[in-house]
N, C-alpha and C positions, 0 to 999 in steps of 0.2 A: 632456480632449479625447477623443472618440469615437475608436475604435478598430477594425480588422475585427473584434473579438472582438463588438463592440457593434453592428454592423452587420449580423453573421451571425444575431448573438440576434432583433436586431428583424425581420429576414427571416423566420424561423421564428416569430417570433408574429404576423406579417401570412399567411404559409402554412395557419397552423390554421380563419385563419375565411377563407380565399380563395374569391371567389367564383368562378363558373362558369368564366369567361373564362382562369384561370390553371389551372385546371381543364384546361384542352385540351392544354396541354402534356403532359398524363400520357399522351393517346390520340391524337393527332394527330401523325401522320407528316408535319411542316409541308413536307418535301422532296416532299413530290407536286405541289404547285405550281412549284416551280423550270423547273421543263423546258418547259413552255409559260409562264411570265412571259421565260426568259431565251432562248427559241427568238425570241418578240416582240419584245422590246426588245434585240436582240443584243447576245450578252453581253460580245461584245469589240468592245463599240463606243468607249472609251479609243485614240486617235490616236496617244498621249506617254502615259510615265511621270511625266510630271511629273504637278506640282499632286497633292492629295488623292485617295489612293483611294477609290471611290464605294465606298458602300453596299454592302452584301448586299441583293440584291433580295427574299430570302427576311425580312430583318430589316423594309424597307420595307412589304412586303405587311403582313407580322403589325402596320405601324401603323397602317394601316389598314383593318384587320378591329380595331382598338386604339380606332380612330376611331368608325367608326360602332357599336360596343357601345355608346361614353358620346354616341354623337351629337356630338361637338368639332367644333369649327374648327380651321384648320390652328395657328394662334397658340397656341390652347391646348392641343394635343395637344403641340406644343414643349413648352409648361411644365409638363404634366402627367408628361409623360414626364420631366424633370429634376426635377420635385418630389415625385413618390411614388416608394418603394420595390416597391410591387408592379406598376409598370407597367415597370418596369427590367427587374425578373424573372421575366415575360412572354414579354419581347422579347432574354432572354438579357445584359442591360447590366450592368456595376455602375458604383458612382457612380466618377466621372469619366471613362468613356468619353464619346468623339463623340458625340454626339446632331443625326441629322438636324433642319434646321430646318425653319421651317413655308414658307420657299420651296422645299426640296427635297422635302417632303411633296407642294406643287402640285405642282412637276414631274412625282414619279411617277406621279398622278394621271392627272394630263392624259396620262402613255404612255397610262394605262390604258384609257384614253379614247380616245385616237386611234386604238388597236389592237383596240380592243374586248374587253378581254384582260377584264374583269369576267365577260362572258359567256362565257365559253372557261372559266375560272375557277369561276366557279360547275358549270358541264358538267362538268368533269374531278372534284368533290366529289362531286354527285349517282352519275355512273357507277361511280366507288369502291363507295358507298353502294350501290349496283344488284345490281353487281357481286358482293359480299358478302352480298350475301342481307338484308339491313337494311331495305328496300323490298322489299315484295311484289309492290306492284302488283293488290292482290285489288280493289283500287275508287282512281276518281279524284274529288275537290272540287275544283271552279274555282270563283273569283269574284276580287273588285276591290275595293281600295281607295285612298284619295284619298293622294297624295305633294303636301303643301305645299311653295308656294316662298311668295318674297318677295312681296308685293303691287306690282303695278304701278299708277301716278297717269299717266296718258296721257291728250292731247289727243281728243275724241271722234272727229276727223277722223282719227287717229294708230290708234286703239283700230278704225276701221271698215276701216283697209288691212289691221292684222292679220288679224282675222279673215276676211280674201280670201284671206288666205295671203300678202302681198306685205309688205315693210318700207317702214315709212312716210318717205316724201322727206325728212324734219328727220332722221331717227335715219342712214339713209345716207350723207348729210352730213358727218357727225360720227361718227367709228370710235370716239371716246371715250363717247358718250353709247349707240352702238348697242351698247355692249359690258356697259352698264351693264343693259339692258334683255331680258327676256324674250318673244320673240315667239313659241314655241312654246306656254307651259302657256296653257290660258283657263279661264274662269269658268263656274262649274255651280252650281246651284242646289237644292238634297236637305236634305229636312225645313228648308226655307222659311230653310235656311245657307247662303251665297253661300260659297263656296272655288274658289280659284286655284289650279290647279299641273296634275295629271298624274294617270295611274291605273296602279296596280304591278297587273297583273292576274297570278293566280296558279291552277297547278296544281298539287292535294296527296294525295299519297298517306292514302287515309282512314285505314289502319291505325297509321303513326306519326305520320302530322302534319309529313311530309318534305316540303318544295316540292321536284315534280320538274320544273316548267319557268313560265317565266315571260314576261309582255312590258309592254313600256313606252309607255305613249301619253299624249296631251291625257286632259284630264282631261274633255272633252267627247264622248267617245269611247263610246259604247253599250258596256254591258260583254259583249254575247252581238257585237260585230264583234270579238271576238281568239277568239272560240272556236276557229278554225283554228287557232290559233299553240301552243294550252295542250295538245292533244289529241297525246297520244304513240301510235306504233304499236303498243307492246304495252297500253294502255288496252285493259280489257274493259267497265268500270262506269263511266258517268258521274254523281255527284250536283250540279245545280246549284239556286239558286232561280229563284224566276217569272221573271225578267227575261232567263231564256235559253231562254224557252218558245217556239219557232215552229218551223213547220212543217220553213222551209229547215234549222236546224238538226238537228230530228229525223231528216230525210230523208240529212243528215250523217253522222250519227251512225250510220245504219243501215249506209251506204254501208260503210265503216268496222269494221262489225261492233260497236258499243261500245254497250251497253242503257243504253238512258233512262231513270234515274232522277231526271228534272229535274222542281221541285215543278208542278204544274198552277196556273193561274190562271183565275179568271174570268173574264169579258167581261159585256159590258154585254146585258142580253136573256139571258143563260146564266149560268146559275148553277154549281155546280160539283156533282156527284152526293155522294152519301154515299161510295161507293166511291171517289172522289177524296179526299175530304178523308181519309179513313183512309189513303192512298196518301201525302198532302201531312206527316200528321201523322209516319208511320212513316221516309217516308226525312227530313224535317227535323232528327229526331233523329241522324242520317250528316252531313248536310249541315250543321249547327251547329258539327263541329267546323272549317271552318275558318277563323272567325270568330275560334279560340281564336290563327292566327298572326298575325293583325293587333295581336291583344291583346298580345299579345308585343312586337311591331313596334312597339306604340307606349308602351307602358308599362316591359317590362322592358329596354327601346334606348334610353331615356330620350328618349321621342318622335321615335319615328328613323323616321316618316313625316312629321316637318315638316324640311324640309333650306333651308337657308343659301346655295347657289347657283342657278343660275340658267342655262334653257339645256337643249334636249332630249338634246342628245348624254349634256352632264354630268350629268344628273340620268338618264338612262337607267344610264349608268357608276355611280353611286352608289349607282342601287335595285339592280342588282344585287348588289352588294358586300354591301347590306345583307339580301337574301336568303339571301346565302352565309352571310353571320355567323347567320342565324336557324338555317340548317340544321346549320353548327358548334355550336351551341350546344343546337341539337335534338338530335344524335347523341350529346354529350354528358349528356343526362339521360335518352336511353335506355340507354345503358352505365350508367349510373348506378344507375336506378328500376325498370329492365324488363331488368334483366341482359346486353345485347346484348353480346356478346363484340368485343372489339377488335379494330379489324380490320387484317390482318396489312398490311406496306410492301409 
């Protein structure tokens, strides 16, 4: 019979090749979230001592920056978190502690969501990040990419109300079927691929590849209408590509004080001069990297821009979370590869 002696051992050879994620514990001061999770969700909101004491909100959060790394459902972060050892020791557990289930997992969730604490959340990492000198800020990359949900089968008379913006008379009816149903994400159509869902549009620091701010929309959404939202006051350099090339923008921009280095495009009748395209070649090689965090976002999240629910509010809640997890994890291979020193509590 297994023993702590054999339990410890096996901890220490799942430690040697641990990946990033268990990683964070060496440099992550996980109490700088507490203060704003428990300011939100009030922390003595307990009525009675009776019944179970709740959770660590601080444990909670870490399972879900737990979650979105492997991309899980709530079911399965349950049993992941009781069937691997390196997910225990992560989250600080050893075997036979309580393990929140995957109802209490939605629960938190949906605090996080109703308080919008994802985005407060992400804000108080980046400003750490700022703060610290880790971000420069010598240049900004904005662009967009698609967040999958569930595919919708709706009646075409059903599918014409949505897109008015109104919910269709059968789904109102019925709070079970309207629950089942996403009336925010729509359909878009790019390199002749029809995709459903939303677009995580993102602002990044050029020199590390830090998102420093982000917004949530339809995925039918022009990606140069959030350029308001991306564009921070200390931005001096913007790189974006053609599809954020127009006038109102530049005139933006200038407003603003923040130089244009957004690629130039064509037009039909005008062709682009030589001094453009040398223009388009030099800052693309800028504006390429931030391509590299979607690549991330979807490969090393284990496609953690295709998500399982459903619903603008929750899928806003979730891209951000999984933004935070990109920049955790960003910070971490810069302490890591580029020597960033740790940054103090």
């Amino acid at each position: 019979m297994a023993g702590l002696f054999d339990y410890e051992f096996q901890l220490d050879e799942i430690k040697k090749h641990q990946p990033p994620l268990q990683k964070l514990n060496e440099i992550i001061d996980w109490e700088l979230f507490r203060k704003p999770i428990e300011e939100a969700l009030n922390k003595d909101d307990r009525k009675s001592n009776a019944g179970r004491k709740p959770y660590d909100k601080i444990l909670m959060f870490k399972i879900v920056i737990l979650q979105r790394y492997y991309n899980l459902s709530d079911e399965q972060t349950e049993f992941q978190i009781k069937d691997r050892l390196s997910f225990l020791d992560f989250l600080g557990l050893s075997i036979g502690d309580n393990v929140p289930d995957r109802n209490t997992i939605w629960l938190f969730k949906e605090e996080l969501k109703e308080k919008d604490l994802s985005k407060k959340l992400f804000d108080t990492f980046t400003s750490k990040l700022i703060s610290n000198g880790v971000v420069a800020k010598e240049g900004t990359l904005v662009d967009a990419s698609f967040v999958k949900v569930p595919k919708q089968r709706n009646k075409r008379v059903d599918n014409a109300d949505i897109k008015k913006g109104a919910i269709p008379l059968e789904f109102g009816k019925n709070k079970n079927k309207l629950s089942q149903k996403d009336c925010d994400a729509r359909w878009v159509t790019k390199y002749k691929t029809k995709e459903f869902g939303y677009k995580d549009h993102v602002s990044v620091d050029q020199k590390t590849k830090v998102i420093t701010s982000y917004t949530v929309t339809a995925s039918s959404t022009h990606d140069s209408q959030a350029i308001k939202e991306l564009i921070n006051e200390d931005d001096t350099i913007l790189y974006a590509d053609s599809a954020y090339k127009s006038q109102e923008i530049e005139d933006y921009l200038k407003e603003n004080n923040v130089k244009s280095k957004i690629i130039n495009r064509a037009y039909r009748n005008k062709a682009l001069t030589n001094n453009q395209h040398k223009l388009n070649h030099k800052h693309s090689k800028t504006r390429v990297r931030v391509e590299h965090i979607f690549g991330t976002l979807k490969t090393s999240l284990n496609n953690g821009l295709s998500l399982k629910s459903i619903g603008f509010e929750r899928i806003k809640s979730i891209t951000g979370l999984l933004n935070l997890t990109y920049n955790l994890l960003r910070y971490e291979q810069l302490v890591r590869l580029k020597n960033i020193p740790i940054m103090k509590s």
